[in-house]
PDB file with one MODEL, atoms N, CA, C and O in Angstrom:
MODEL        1
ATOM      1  N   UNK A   1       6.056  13.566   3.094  1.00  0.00           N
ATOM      2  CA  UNK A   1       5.322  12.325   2.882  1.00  0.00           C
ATOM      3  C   UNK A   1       6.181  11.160   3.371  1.00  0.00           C
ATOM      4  O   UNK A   1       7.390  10.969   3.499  1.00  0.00           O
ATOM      5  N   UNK A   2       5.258  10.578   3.555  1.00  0.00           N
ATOM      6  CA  UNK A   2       6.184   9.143   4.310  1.00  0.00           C
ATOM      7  C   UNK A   2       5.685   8.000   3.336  1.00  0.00           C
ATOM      8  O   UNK A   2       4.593   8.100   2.777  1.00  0.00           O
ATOM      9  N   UNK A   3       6.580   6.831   3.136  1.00  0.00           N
ATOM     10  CA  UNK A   3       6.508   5.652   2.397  1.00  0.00           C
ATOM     11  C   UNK A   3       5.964   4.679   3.246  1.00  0.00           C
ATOM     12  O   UNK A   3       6.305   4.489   4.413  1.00  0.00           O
ATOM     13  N   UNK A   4       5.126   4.083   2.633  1.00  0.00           N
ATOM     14  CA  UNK A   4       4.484   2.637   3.386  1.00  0.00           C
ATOM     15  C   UNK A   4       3.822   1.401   2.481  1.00  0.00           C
ATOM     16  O   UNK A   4       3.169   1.586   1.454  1.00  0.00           O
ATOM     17  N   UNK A   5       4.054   0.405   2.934  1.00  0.00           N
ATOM     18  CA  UNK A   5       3.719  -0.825   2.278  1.00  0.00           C
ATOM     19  C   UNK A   5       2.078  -1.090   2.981  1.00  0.00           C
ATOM     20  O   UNK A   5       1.769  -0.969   4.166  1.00  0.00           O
ATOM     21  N   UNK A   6       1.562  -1.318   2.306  1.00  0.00           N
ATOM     22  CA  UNK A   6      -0.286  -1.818   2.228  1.00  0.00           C
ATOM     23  C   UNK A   6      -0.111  -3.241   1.245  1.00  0.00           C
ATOM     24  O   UNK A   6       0.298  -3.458   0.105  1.00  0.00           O
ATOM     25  N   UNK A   7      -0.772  -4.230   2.590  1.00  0.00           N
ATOM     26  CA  UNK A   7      -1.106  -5.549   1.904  1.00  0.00           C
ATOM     27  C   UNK A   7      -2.544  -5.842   2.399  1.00  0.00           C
ATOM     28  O   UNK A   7      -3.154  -5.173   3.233  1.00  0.00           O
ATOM     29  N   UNK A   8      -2.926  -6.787   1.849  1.00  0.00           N
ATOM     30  CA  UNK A   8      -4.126  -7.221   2.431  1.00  0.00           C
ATOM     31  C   UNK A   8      -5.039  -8.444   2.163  1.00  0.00           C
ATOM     32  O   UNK A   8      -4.500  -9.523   1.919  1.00  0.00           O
ATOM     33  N   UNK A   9      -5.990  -8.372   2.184  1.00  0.00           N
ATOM     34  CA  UNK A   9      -6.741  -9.681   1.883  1.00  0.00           C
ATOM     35  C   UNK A   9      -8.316  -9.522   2.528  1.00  0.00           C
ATOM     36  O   UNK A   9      -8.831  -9.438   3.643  1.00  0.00           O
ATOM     37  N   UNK A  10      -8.852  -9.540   0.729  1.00  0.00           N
ATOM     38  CA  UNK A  10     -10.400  -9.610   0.765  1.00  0.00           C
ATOM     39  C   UNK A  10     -11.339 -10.273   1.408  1.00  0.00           C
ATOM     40  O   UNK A  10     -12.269  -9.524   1.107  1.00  0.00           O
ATOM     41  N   UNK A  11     -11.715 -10.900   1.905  1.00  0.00           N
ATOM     42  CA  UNK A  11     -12.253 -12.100   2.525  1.00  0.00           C
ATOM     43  C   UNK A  11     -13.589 -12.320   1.963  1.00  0.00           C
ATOM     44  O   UNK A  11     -13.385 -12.593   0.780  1.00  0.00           O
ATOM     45  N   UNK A  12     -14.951 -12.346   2.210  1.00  0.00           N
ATOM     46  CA  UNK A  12     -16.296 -13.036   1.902  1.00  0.00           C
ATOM     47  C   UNK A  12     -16.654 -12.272   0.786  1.00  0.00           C
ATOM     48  O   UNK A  12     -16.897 -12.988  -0.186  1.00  0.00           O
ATOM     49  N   UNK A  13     -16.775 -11.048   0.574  1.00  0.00           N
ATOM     50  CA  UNK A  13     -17.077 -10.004  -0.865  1.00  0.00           C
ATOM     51  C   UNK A  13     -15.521  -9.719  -1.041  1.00  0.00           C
ATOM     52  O   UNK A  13     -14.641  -9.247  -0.320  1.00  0.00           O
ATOM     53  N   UNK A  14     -15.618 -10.404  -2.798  1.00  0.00           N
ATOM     54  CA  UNK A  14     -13.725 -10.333  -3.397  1.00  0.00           C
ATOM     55  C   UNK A  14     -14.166  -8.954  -4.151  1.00  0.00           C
ATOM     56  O   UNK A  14     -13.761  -8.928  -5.313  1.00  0.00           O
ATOM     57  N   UNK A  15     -14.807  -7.955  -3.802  1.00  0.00           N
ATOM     58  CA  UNK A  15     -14.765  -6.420  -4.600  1.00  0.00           C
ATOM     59  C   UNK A  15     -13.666  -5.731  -4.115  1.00  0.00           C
ATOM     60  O   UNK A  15     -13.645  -5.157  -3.026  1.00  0.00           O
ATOM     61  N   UNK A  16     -12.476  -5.793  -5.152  1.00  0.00           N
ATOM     62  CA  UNK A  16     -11.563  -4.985  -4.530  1.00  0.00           C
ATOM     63  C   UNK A  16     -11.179  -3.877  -5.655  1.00  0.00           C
ATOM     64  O   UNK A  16     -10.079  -3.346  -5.808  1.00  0.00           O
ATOM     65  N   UNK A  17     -12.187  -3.698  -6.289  1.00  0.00           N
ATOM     66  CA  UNK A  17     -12.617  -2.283  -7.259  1.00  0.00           C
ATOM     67  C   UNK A  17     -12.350  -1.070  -5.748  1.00  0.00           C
ATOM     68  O   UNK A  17     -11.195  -0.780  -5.439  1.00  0.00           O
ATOM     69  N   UNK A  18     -13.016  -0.745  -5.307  1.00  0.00           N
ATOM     70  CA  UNK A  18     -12.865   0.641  -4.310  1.00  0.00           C
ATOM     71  C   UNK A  18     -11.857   0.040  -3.296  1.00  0.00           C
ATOM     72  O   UNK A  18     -11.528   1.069  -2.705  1.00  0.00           O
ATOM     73  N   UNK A  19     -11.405  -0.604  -2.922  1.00  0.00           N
ATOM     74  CA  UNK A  19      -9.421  -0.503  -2.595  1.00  0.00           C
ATOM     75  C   UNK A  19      -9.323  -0.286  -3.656  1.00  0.00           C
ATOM     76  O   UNK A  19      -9.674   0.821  -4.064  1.00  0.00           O
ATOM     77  N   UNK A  20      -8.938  -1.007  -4.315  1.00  0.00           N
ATOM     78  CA  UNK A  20      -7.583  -0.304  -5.585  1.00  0.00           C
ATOM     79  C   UNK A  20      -7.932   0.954  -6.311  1.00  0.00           C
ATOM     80  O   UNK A  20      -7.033   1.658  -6.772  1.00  0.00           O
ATOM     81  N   UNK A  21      -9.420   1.331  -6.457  1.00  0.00           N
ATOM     82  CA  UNK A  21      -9.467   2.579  -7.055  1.00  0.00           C
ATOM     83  C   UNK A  21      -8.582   3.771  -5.702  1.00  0.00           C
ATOM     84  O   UNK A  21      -7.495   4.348  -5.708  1.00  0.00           O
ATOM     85  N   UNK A  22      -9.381   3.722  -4.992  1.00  0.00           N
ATOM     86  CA  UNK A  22      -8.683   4.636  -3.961  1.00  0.00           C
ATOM     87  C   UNK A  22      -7.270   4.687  -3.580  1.00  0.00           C
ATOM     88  O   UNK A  22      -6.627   5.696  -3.288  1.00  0.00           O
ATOM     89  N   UNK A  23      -6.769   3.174  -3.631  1.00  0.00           N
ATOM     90  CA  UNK A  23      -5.188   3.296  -3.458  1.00  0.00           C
ATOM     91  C   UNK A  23      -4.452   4.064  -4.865  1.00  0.00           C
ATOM     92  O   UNK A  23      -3.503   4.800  -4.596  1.00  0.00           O
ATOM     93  N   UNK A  24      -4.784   3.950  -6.143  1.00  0.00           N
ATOM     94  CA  UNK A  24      -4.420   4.165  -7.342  1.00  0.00           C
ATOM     95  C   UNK A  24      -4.918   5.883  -7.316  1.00  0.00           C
ATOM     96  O   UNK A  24      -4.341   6.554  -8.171  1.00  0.00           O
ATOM     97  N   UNK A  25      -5.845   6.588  -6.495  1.00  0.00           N
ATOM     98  CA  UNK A  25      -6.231   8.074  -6.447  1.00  0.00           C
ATOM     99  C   UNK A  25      -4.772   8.250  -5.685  1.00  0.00           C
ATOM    100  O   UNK A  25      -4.007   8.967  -6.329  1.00  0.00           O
ATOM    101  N   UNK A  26      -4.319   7.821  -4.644  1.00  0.00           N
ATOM    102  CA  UNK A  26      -3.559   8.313  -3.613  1.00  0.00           C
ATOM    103  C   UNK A  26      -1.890   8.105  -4.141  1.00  0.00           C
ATOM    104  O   UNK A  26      -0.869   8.199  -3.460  1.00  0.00           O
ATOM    105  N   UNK A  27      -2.027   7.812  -5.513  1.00  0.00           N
ATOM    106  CA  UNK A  27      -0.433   7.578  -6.688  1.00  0.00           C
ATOM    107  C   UNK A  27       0.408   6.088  -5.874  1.00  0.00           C
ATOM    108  O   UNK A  27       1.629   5.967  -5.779  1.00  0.00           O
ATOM    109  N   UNK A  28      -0.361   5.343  -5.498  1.00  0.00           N
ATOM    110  CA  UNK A  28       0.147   4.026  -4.667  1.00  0.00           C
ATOM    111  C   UNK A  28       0.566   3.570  -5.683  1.00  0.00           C
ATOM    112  O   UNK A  28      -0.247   3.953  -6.524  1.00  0.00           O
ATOM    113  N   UNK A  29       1.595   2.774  -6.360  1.00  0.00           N
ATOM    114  CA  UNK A  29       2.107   1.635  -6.767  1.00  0.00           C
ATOM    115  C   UNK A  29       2.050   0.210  -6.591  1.00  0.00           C
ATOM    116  O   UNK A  29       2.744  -0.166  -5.647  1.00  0.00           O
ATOM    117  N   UNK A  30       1.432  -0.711  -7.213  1.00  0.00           N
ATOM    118  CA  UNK A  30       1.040  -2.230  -6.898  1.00  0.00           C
ATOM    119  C   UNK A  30       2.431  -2.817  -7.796  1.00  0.00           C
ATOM    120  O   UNK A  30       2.626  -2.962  -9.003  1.00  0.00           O
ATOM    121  N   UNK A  31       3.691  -3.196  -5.972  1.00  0.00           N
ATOM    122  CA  UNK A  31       4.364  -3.625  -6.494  1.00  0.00           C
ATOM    123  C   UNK A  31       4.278  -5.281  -6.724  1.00  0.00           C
ATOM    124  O   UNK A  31       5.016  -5.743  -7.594  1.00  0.00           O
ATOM    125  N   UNK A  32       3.467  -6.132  -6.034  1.00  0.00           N
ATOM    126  CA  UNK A  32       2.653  -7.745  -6.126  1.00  0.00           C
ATOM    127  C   UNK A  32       1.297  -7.153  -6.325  1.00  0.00           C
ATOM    128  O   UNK A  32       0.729  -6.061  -6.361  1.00  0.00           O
ATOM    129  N   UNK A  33       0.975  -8.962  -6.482  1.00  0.00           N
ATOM    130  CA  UNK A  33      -0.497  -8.580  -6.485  1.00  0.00           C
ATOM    131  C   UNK A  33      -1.674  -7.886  -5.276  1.00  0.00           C
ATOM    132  O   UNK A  33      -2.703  -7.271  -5.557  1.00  0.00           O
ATOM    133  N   UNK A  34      -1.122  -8.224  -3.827  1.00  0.00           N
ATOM    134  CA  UNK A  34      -2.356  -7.326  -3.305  1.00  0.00           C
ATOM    135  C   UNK A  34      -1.036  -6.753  -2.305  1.00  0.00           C
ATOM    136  O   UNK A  34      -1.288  -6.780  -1.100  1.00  0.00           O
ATOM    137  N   UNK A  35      -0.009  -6.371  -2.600  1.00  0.00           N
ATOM    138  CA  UNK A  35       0.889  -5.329  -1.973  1.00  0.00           C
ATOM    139  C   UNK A  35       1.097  -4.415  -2.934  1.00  0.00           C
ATOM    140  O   UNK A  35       1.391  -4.732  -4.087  1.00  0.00           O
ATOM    141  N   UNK A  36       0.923  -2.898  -2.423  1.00  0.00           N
ATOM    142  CA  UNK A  36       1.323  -2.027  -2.576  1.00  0.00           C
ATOM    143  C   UNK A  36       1.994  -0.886  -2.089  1.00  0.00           C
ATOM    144  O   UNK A  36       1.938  -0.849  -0.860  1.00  0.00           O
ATOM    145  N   UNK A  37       2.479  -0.137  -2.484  1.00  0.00           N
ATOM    146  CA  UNK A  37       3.445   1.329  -2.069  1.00  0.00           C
ATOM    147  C   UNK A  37       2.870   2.413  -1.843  1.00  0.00           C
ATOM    148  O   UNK A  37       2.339   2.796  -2.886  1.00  0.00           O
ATOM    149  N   UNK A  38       2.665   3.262  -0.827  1.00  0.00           N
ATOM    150  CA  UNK A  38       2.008   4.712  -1.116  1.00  0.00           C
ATOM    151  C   UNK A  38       2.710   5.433   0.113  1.00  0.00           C
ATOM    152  O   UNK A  38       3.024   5.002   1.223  1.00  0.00           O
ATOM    153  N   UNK A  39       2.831   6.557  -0.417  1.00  0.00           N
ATOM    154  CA  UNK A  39       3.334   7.537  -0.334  1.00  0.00           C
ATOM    155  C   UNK A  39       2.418   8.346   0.714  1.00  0.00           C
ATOM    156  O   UNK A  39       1.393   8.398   0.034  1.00  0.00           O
ATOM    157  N   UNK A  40       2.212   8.772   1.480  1.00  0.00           N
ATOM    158  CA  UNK A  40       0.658   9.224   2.564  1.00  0.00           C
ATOM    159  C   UNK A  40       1.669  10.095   3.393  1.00  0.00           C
ATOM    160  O   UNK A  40       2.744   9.765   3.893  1.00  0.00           O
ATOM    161  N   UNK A  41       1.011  11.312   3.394  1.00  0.00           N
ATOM    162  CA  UNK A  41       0.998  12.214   4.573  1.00  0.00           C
ATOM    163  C   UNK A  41       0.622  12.198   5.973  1.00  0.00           C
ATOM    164  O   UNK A  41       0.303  13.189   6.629  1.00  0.00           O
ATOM    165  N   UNK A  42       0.697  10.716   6.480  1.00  0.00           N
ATOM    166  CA  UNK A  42       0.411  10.732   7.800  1.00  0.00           C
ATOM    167  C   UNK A  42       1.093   9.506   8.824  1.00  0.00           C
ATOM    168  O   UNK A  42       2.308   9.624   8.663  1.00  0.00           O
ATOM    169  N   UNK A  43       0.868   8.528   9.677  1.00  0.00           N
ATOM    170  CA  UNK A  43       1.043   7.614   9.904  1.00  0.00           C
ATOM    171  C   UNK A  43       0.797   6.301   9.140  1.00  0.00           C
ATOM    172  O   UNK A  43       0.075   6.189   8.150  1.00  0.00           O
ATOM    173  N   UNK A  44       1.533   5.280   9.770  1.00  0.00           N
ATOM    174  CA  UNK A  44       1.208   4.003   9.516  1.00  0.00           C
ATOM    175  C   UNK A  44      -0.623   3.822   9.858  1.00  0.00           C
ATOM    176  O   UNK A  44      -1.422   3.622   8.944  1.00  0.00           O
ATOM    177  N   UNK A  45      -0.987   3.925  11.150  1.00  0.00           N
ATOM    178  CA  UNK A  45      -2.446   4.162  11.490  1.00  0.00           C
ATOM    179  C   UNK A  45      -3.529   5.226  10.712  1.00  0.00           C
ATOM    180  O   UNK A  45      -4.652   5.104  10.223  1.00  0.00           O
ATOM    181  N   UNK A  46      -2.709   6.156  10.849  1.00  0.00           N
ATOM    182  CA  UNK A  46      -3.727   6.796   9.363  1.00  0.00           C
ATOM    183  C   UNK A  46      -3.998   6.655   8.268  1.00  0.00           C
ATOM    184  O   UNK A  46      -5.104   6.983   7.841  1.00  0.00           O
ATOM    185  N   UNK A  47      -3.110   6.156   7.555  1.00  0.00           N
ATOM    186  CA  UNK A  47      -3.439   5.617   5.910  1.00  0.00           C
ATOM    187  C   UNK A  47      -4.224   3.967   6.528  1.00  0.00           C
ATOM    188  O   UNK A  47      -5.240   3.531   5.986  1.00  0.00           O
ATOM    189  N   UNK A  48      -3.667   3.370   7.486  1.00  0.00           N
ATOM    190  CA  UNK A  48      -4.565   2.106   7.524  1.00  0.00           C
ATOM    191  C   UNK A  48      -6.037   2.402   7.836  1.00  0.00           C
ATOM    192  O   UNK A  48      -6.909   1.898   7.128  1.00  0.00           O
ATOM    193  N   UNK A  49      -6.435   3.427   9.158  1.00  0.00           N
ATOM    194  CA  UNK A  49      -7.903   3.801   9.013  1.00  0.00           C
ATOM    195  C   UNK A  49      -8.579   4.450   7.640  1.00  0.00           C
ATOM    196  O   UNK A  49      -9.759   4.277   7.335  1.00  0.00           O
ATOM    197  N   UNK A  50      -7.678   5.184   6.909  1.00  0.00           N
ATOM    198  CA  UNK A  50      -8.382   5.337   6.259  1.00  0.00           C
ATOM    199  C   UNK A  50      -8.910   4.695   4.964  1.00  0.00           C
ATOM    200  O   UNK A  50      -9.770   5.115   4.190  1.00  0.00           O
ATOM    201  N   UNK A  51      -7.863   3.091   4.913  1.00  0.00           N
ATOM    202  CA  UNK A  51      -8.248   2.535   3.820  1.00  0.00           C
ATOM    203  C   UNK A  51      -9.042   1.463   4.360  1.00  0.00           C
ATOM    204  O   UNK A  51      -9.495   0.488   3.760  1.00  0.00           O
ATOM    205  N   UNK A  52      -9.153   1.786   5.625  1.00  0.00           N
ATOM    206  CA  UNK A  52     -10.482   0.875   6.239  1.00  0.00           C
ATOM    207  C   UNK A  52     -11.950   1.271   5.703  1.00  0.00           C
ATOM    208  O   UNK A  52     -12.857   0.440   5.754  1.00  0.00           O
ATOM    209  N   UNK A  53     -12.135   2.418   5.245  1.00  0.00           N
ATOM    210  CA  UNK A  53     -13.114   2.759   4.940  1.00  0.00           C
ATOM    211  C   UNK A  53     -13.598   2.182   3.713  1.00  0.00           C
ATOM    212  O   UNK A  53     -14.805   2.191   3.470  1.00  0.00           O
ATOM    213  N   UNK A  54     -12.466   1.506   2.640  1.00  0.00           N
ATOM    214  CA  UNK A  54     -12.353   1.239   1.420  1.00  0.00           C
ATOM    215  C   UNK A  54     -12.973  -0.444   1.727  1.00  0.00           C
ATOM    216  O   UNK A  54     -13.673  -0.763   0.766  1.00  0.00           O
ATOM    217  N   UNK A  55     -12.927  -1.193   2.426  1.00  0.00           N
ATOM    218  CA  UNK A  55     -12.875  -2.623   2.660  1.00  0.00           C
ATOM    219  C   UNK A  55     -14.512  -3.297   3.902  1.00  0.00           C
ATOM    220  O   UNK A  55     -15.060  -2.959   4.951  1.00  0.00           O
ATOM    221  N   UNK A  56     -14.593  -4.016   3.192  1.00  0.00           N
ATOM    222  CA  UNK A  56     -15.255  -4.726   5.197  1.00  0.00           C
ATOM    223  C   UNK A  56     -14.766  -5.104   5.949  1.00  0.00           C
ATOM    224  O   UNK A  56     -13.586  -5.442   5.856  1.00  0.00           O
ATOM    225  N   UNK A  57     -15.355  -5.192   6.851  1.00  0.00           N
ATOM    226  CA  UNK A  57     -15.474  -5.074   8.510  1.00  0.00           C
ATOM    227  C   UNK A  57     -14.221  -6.809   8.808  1.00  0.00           C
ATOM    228  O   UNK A  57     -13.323  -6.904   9.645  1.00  0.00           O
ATOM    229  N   UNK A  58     -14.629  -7.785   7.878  1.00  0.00           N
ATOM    230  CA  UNK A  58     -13.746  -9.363   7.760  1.00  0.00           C
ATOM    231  C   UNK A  58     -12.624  -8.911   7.010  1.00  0.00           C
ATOM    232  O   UNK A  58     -11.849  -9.867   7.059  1.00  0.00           O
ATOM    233  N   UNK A  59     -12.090  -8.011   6.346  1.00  0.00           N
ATOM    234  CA  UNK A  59     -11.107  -8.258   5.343  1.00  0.00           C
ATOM    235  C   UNK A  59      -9.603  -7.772   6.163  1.00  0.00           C
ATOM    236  O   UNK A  59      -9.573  -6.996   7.117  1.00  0.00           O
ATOM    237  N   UNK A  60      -9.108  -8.045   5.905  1.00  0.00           N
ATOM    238  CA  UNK A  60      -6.967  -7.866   6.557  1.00  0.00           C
ATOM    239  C   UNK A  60      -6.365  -6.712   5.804  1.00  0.00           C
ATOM    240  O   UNK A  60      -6.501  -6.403   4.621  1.00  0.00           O
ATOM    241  N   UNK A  61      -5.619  -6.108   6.829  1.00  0.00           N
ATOM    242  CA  UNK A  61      -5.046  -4.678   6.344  1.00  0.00           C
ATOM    243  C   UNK A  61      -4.183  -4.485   7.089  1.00  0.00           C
ATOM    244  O   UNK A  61      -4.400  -4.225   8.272  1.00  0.00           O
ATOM    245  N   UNK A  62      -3.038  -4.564   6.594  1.00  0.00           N
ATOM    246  CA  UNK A  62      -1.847  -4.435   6.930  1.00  0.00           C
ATOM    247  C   UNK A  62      -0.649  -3.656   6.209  1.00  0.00           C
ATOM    248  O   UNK A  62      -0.163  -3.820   5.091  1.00  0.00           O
ATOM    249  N   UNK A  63      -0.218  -2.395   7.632  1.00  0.00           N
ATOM    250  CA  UNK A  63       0.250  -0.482   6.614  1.00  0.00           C
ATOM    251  C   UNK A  63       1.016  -0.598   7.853  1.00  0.00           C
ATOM    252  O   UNK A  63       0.817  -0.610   9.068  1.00  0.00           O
ATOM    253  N   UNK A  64       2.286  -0.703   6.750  1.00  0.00           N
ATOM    254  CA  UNK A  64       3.867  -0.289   7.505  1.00  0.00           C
ATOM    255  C   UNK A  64       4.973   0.211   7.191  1.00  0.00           C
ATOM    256  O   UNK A  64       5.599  -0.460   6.371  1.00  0.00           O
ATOM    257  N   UNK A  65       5.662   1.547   7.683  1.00  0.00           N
ATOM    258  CA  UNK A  65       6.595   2.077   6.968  1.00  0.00           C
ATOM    259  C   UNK A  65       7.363   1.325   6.266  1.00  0.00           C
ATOM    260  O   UNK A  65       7.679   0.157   6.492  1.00  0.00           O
ATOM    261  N   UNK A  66       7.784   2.261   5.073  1.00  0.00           N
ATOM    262  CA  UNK A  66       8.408   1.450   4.022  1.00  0.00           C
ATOM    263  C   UNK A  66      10.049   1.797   4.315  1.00  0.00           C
ATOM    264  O   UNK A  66      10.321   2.990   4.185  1.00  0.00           O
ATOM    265  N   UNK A  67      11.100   0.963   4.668  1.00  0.00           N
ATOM    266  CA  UNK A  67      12.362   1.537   5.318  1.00  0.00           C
ATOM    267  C   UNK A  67      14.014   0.997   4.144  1.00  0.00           C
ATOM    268  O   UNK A  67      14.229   0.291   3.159  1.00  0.00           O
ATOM    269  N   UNK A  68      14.614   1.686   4.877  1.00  0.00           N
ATOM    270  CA  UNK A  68      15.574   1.627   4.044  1.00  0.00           C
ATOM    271  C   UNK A  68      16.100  -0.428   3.702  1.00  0.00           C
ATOM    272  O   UNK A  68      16.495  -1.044   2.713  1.00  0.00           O
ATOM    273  N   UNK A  69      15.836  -0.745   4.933  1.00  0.00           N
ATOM    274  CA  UNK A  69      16.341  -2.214   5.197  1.00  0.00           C
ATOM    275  C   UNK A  69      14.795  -3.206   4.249  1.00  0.00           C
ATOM    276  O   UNK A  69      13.859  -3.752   4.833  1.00  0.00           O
ATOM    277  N   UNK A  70      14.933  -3.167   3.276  1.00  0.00           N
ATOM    278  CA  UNK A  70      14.046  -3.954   2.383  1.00  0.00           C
ATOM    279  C   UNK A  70      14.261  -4.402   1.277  1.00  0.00           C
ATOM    280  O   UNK A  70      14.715  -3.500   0.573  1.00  0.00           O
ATOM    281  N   UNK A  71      14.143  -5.656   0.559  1.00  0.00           N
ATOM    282  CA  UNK A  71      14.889  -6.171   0.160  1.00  0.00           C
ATOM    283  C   UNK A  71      13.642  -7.254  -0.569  1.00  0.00           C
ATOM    284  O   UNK A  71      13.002  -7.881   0.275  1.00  0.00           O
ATOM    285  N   UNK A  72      13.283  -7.497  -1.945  1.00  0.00           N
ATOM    286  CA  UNK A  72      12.375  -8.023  -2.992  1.00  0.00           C
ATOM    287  C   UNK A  72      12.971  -8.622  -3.954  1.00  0.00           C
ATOM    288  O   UNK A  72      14.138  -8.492  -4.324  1.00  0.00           O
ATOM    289  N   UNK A  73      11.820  -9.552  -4.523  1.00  0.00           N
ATOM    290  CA  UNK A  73      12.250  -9.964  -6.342  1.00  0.00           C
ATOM    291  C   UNK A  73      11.564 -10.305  -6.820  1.00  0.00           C
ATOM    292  O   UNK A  73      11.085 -11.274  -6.231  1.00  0.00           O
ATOM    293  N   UNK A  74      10.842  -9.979  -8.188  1.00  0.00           N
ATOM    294  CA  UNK A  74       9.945 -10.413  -8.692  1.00  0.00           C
ATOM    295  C   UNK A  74       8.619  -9.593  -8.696  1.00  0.00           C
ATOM    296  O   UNK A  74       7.501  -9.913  -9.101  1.00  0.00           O
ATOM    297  N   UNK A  75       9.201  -8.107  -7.962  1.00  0.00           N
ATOM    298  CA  UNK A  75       8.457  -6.858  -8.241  1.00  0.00           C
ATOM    299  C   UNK A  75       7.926  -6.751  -9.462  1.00  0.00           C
ATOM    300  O   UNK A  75       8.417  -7.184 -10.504  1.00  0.00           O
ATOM    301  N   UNK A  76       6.680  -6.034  -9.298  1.00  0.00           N
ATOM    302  CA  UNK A  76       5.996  -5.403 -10.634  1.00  0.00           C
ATOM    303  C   UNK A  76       6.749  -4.332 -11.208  1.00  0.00           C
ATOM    304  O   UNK A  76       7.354  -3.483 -10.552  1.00  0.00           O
ATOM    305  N   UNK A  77       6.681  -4.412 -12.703  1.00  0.00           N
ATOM    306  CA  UNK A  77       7.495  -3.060 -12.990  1.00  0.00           C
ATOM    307  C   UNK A  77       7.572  -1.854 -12.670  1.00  0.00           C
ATOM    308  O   UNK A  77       6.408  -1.454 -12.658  1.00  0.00           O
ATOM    309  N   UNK A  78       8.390  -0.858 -12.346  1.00  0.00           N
ATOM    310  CA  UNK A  78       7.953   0.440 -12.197  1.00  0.00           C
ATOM    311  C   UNK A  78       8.337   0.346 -10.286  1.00  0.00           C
ATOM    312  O   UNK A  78       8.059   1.378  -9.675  1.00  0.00           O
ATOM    313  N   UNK A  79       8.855  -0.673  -9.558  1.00  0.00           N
ATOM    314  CA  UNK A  79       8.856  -0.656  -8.256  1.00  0.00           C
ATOM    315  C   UNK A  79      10.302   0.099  -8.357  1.00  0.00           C
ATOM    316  O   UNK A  79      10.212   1.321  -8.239  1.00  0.00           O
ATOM    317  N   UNK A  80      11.607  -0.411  -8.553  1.00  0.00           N
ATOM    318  CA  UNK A  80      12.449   0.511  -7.868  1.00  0.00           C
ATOM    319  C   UNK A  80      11.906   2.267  -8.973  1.00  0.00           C
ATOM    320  O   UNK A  80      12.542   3.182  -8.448  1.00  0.00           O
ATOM    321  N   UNK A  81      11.266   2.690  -9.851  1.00  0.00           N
ATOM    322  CA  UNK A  81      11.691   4.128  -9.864  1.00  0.00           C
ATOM    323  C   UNK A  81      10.406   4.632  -9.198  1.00  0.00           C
ATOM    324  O   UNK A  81      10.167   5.794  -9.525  1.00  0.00           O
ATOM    325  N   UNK A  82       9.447   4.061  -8.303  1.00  0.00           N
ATOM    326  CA  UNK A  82       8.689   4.120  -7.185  1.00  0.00           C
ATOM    327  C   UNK A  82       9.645   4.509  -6.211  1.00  0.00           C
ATOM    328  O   UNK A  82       9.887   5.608  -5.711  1.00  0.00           O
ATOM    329  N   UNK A  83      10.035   3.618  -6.079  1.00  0.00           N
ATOM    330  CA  UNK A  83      10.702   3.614  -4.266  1.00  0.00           C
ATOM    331  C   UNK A  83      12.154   4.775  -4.810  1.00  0.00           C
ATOM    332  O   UNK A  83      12.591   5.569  -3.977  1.00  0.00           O
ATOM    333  N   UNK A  84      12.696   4.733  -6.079  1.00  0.00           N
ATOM    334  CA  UNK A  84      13.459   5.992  -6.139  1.00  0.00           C
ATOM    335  C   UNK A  84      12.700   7.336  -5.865  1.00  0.00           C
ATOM    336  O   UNK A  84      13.301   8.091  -5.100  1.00  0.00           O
ATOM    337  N   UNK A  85      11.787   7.672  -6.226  1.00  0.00           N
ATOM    338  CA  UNK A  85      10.953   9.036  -5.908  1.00  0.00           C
ATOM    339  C   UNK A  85      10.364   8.983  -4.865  1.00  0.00           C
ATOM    340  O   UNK A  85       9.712   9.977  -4.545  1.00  0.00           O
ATOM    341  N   UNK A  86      10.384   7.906  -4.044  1.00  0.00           N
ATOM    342  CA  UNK A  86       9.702   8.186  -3.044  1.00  0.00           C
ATOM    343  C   UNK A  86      10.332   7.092  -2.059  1.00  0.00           C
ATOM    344  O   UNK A  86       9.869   5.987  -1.776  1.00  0.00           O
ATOM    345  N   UNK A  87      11.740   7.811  -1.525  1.00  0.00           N
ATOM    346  CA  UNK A  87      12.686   7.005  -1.215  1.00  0.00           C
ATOM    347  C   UNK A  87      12.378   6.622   0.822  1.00  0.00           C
ATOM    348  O   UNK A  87      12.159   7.625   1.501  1.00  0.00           O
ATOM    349  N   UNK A  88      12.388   5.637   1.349  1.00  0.00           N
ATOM    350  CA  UNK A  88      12.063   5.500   2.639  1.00  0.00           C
ATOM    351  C   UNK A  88      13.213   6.981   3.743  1.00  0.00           C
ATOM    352  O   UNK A  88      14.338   7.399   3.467  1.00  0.00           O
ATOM    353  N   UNK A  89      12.515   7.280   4.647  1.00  0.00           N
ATOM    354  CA  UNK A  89      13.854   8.307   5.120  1.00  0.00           C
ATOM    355  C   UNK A  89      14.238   7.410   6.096  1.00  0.00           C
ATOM    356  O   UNK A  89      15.467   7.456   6.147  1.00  0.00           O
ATOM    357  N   UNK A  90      13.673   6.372   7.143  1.00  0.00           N
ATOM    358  CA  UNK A  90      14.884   5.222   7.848  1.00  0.00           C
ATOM    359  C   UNK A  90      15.560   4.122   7.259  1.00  0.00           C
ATOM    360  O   UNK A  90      16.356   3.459   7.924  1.00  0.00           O
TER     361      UNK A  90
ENDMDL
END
């Protein structure tokens, strides 16, 4: 599994019930409010198409490996023993 950061932004319909349900199926971590952590078996492009399916056609989605060189404050709880179990491999 590979680590990646998912941010985004709702735009004209603010339903972000099916993102977050689906990111929260896939054991993602919401370390801010619309960034989160997940863990995905595939590419950066694959977890982003597939959480395209979760959003409309106007809304922003942005999925990028999560790497060793990263650096936060003011994380939600539970972020570093996230990123400990599911540690970046660059």
């Amino acid at each position: 599994m590979t680590s990646f950061t998912v941010s985004y932004d709702l735009i004209k319909n603010k339903d972000y019930k099916l993102l977050i349900d689906e990111l929260k199926r896939l054991g993602a971590h919401r370390s801010q409010e619309s960034f989160w952590l997940v863990a995905y078996n595939s590419t950066a492009k694959g977890l982003h198409d597939h959480l395209r399916n979760f959003m409309d056609g106007d809304d922003k989605l942005w999925v990028s490996e999560l790497t060793r060189n990263h650096y936060y404050a003011q994380a939600n709880s539970g972020t570093n023993a996230w990123i400990a179990q599911n540690p970046p491999t660059r």
